[in-house]
N, C-alpha and C positions, 0 to 999 in steps of 0.2 A: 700688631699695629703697623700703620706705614709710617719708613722710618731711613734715614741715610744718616751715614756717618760721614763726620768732616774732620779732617785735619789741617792746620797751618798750611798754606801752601807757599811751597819751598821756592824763593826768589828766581826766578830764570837768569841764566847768564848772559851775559851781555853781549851782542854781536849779531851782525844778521843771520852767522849760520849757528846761532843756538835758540833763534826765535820759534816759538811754539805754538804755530795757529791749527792746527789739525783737532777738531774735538775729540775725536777718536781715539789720536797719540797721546793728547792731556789724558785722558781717563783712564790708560791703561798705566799710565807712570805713578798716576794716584794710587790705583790699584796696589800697585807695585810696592811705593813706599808706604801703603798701608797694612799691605803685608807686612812688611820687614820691619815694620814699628810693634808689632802685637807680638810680645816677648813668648805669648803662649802658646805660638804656630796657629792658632786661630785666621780664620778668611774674615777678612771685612769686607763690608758689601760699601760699594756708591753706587747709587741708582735707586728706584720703585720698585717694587716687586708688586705683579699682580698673578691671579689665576684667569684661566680662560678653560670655559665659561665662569664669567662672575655668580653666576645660580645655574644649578642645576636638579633636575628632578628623575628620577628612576623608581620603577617598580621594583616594591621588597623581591628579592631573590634574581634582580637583573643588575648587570654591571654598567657603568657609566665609565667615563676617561675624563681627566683635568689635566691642564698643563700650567706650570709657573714658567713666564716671561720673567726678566729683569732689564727695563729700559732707562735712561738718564736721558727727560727734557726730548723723550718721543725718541729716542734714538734707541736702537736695540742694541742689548750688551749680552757676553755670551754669560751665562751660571758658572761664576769664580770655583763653586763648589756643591754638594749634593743639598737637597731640598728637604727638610724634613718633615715627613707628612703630619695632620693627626683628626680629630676628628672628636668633636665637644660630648657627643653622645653616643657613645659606641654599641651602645641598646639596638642603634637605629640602623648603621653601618660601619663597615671597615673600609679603609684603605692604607693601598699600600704601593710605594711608591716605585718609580722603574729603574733610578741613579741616575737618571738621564733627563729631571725635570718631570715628567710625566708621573700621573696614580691612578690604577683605578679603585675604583669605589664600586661597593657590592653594599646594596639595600639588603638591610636584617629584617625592619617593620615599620608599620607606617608614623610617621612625622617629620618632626623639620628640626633643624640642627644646623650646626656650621664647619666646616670644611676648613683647616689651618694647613700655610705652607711655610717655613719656616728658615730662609737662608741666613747665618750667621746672627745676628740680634735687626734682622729688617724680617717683617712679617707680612701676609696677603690673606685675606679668605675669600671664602665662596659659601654663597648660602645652597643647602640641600635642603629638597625634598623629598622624601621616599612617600610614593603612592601605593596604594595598595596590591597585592601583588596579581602581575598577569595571567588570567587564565587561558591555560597552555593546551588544555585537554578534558573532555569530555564523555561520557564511559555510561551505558545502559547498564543498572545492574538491578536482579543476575540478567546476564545477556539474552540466556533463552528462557522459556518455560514452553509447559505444555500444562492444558487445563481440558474439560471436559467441557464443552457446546449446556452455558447454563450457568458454568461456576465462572470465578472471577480471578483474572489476577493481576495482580500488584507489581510497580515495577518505580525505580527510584533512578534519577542521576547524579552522577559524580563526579565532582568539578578538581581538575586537576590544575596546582598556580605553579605560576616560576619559581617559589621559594620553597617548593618540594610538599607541602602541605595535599591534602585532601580532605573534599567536603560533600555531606551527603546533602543533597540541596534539599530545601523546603520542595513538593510537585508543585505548588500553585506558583512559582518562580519560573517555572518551566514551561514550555511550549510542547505540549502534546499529540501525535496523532498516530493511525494506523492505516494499513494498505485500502482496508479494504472496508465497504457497508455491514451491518449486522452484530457492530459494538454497542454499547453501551458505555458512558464516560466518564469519568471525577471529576475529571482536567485536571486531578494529581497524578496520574499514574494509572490509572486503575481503570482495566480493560472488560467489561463483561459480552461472552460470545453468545450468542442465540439462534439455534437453527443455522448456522456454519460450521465448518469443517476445514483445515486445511495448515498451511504455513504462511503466517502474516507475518510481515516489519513494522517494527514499533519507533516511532521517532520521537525524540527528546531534543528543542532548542533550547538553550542558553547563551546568552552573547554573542551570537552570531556564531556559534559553534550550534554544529548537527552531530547528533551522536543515536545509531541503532539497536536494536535489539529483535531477536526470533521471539514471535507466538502459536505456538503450536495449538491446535485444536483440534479435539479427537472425540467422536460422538457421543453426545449426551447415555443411558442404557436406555435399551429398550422396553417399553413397558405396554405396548400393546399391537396388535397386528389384526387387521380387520380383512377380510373376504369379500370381494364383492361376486356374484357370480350370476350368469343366465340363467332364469325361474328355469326354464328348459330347454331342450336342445333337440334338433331334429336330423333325420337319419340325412348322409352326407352334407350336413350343413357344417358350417364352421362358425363358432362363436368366442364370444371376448372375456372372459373372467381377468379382474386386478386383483392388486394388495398391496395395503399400505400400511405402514410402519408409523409408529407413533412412538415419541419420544420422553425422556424428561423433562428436556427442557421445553415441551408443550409442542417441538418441531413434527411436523408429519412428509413422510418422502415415499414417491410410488417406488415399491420393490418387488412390481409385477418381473420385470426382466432378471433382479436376481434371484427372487427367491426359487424355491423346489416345490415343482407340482407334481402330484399324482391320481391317478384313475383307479379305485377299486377293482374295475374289470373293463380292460382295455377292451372286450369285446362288445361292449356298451358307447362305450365313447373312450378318446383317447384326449391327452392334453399334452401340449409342450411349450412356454414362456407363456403361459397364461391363456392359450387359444385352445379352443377345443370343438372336437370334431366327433360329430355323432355315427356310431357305425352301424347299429342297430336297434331296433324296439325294445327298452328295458329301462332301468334305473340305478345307476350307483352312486358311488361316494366320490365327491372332487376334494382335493386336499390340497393345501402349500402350506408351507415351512419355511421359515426367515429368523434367525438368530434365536434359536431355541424355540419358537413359540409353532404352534400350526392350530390351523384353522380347517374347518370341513363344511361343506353344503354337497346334500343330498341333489342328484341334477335325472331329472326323466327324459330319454331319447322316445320321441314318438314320429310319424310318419309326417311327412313333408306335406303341410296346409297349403290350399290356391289360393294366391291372394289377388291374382289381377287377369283380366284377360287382355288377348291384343287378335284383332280381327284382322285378315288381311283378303283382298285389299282394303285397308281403314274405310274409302267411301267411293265406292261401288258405282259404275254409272252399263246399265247394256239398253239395248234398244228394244220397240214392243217387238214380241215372240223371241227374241232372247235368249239365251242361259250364260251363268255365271256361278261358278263355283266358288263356296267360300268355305276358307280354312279359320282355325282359331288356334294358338298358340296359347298355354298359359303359365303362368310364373309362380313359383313358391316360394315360400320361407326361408326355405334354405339354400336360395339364390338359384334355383335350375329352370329350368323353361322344358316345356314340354309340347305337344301336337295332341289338342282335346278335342279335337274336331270330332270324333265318333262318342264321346261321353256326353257333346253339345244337345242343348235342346234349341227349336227354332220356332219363330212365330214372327207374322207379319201382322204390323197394326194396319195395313190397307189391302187386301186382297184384291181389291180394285185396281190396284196402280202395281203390286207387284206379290209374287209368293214364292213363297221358299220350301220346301220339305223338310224333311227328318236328314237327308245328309249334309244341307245348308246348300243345295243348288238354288239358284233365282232365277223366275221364270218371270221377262216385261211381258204387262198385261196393257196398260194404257200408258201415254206420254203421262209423267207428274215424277211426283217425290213423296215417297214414304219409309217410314221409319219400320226396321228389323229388327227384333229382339233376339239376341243366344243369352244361354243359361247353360253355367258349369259349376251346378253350388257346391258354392255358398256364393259365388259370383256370379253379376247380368251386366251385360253390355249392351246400349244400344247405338246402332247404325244408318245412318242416311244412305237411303238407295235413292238414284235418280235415274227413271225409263226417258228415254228419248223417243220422235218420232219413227 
């Protein structure tokens, strides 16, 4: 309770040089003779006592500081003697004081309580509140995993407070997310990969704390491998065969570049990453092999098909009695070009305006324009000739 003690005050003496106007001086002779009155060495107090701060609030497991003043009538007076602390509900907190006026106080748990300072029989409080405690730290657990591309894993946070405590938090309190596309999500926790591969970070918010964790992902097994190949292959040509990889978790990835090809009889055709190149007239076996599994298609090398002709010159112009030689180039399958000018057949739809022979020479007959035929089958082209005068 707030409380001063009074004593009788002792007559001053009489005379100007015993008059006693100084506040200060009075109060320390009170002091003085109140000491010296209290048969049992006991301090008496004159003056208030208060604490500063008159309320205070801390989180369980953090420390606060209070100070007791003692003033008389707003004047500051020094602490005659030590303060003693205590503290209505000690459930909640402790304190402990520093001989020097000062205590701090350390929150145990959350509520409210009151704070006592205690100089001689003159009393002060302070009201406390202990809030709940800070949290200090934030933790992925387990930190890493590794799962397989399909399966799922599970991942919790763990919230660490000032008062030494730890708690495995509800996921749906949490703020969840991951590096990268190809999740699946609870938004508690719980990460499922699909058709990815690799090392992802997992993040975990709470209170404006971030906290991470490693997702490893490592591929789903293999469950099947498919061949794609060229119905056929022709002699110096080169062609394209794939393969691809099918997974558990429903992923499929080309594994033309890794897997392992081979040729039955390289003397047929040859292969290397998946190309393959025909060497001669015959038929074997194409194979590749990718994480235990292989695959085979039968492939026939046969002789290079014409598939286009190309005239030269494209369109022809000579004058009447004339001549003009023409050549034919023509193109295969298996990408070569060749000179079929002597396997060419030749015909003119106007013999009146121009003619050609059997080597593809053109001989102008009259000014006009007519159309030339070559044949190199399974291919025909035809040609605008134009005679001049």
């Amino acid at each position: 309770m707030w409380g001063r003690a009074h004593l009788p005050r002792p007559a001053a003496p009489t005379g100007p040089r015993f008059a006693v106007r100084s506040r200060a001086v009075r109060h320390v002779a009170i002091v003085a003779l109140l000491a010296a009155a209290c048969g049992d060495g006991a301090v008496a107090v004159v003056g208030t006592l208060s604490i500063d701060p008159p309320a205070l609030a801390i989180a369980a497991g953090a420390d606060g500081a209070v100070t007791a003043h003692l003033a008389d009538q707003g004047t500051p007076l020094a602490l005659p003697g030590p303060v003693t602390w205590t503290v209505r509900d000690p459930r909640l907190a402790t304190v402990e004081g520093d001989g020097a006026g000062g205590a701090i106080i350390r929150g145990l748990a959350q509520g409210s309580t009151v704070i006592t300072a205690a100089l001689g029989d003159v009393t002060a409080t302070s009201a406390l509140t202990v809030t709940p405690p800070r949290l200090v730290a934030l933790t992925v657990a387990p930190p890493s995993q590794t799962v397989e591309s399909g399966d799922c894993a599970q991942f919790t946070a763990v919230a660490a407070f000032g008062d030494g405590t730890t708690v495995t938090l509800d996921g749906a309190e949490v703020g969840w997310g991951i590096s990268a596309q190809g999740f699946s999500e609870d938004g508690r926790g719980g990460f499922c990969p699909f058709g990815v591969r690799g090392s992802f970070t997992v993040f975990a918010g709470y209170r404006a704390q971030l906290a991470r964790g490693t997702l490893d992902v490592t591929q789903a097994p293999l469950t099947e491998l498919t061949l794609f190949a060229p119905p056929v292959a022709v002699v110096d040509g080169d062609h394209v065969a794939s393969a691809v990889a099918s997974y558990a978790d429903g992923a499929g990835e080309d594994v033309t570049a890794a897997a392992a090809w081979a040729s039955s009889d390289p003397a047929v055709f040859t292969v290397a990453g998946g190309r393959v190149h025909g060497v001669a007239l015959g038929a074997a076996t194409l194979s590749v092999t990718f994480g235990g599994l292989t695959r085979t298609a039968e492939l026939e090398v046969h002789a290079p098909t014409l598939v286009d002709l190309a005239v030269e010159p494209p369109s022809p112009t000579l004058g009447v009695g004339g001549h003009l030689a023409l050549l034919v180039r023509g193109s295969y399958d298996n990408g070569a070009t060749a000179d079929v000018t002597a396997a060419a057949t030749w015909s003119s739809f106007d013999d009146a305006v121009v003619t050609v022979d059997a080597t593809g020479q053109l001989t102008g007959v009259r000014a006009g324009s007519a159309f030339v035929r070559v044949d190199v089958p399974p291919v025909s082209r035809l040609i605008a000739v134009t005679v001049t005068p």
